[in-house]
C-alpha positions in Angstrom: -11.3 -12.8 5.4 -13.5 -10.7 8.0 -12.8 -10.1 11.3 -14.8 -13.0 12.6 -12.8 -15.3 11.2 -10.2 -17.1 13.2 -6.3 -16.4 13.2 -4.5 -18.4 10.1 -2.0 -20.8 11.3 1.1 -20.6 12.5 3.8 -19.1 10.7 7.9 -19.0 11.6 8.6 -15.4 12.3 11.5 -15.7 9.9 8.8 -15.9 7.0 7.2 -12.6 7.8 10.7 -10.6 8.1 11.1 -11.7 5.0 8.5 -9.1 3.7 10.1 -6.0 3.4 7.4 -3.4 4.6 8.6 0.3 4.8 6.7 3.7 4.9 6.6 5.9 2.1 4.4 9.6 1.4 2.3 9.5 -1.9 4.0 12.0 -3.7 1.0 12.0 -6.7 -2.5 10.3 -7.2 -4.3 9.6 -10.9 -7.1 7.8 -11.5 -6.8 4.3 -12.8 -9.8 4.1 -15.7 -8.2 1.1 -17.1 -8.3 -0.5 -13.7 -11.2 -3.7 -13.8 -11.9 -2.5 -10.4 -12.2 1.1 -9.1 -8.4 2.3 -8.6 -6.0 5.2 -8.3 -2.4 5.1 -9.6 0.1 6.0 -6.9 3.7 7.2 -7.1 5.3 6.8 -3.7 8.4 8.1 -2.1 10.1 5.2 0.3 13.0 7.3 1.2 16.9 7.4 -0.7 17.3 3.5 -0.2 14.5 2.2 -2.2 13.5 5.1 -4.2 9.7 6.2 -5.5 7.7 3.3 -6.4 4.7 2.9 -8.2 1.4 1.0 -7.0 -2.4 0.5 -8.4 -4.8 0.6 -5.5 -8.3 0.0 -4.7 -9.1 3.0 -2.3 -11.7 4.7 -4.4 -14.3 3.9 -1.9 -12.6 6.1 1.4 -10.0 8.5 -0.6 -10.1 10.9 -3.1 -7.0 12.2 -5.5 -7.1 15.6 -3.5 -6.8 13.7 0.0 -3.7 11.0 -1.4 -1.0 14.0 -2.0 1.4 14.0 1.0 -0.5 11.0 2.9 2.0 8.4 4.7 1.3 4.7 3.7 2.9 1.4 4.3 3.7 -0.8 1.2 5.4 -4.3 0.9 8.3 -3.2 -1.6 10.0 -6.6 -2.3 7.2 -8.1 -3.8 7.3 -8.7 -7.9 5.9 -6.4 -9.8 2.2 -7.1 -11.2 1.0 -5.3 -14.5 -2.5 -4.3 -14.4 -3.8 -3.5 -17.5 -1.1 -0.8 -18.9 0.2 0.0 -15.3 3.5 -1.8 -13.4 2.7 -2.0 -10.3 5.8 -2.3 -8.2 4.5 -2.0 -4.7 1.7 -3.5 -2.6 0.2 -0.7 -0.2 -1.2 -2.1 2.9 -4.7 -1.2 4.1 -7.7 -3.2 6.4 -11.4 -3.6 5.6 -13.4 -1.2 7.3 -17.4 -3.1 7.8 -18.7 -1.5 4.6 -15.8 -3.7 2.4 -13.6 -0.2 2.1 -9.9 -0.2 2.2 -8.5 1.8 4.8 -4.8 2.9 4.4 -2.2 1.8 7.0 0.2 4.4 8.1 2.3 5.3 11.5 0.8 7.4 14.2 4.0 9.7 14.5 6.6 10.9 12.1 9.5 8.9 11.3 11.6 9.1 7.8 10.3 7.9 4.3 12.0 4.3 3.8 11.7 3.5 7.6 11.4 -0.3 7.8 8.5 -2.1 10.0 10.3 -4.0 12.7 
């Protein structure tokens, strides 16, 4: 999708509530040579109630491993878990398009606790 295109249809409300999206820090970065597309290997704190998680993400393009470290990021964490290649991925981090095609990571402007659910 880009940003020209218009909205998708209508969904209940009830549907999107059922995607549990919480915010987590990135408590270590590798790089993901396996990976058919460029990718880092995340581990990811999401607070005491769902524990670290792993994910594979395409971010190569905006981040590198030095700036992941401590970052605050917002990952779908009920999804099923994807292998790719010889990694489990277990979370979905959430990021927009920037107009070069670059993943840009979504995160909350002010502090609130790891695990903290979008609402």
């Amino acid at each position: 999708m880009t940003p020209d295109d218009p909205a998708a249809a209508e969904i209940d409300p009830k549907l999107f509530f059922k995607a549990d999206i919480r915010l987590g820090t990135v408590i270590r970065a590798e790089p993901f040579p396996e990976a058919r597309k460029p990718a880092y290997r995340l581990w990811i704190d999401f607070g005491p109630g769902v524990g670290e998680r792993k994910s594979s993400a395409q971010i190569t393009d905006r981040y590198t491993l030095e700036d992941l470290a401590g970052r605050r990021v917002l990952g779908v964490v009920n999804f099923p878990p994807r292998q790719i290649g010889p990694f489990r991925s277990e979370v979905l981090v959430l990021g927009v398009t920037d107009t070069d095609g670059a993943v840009l990571l979504l995160n909350a402007d002010f502090d609130a606790p790891d695990g903290a659910r979008v609402s």
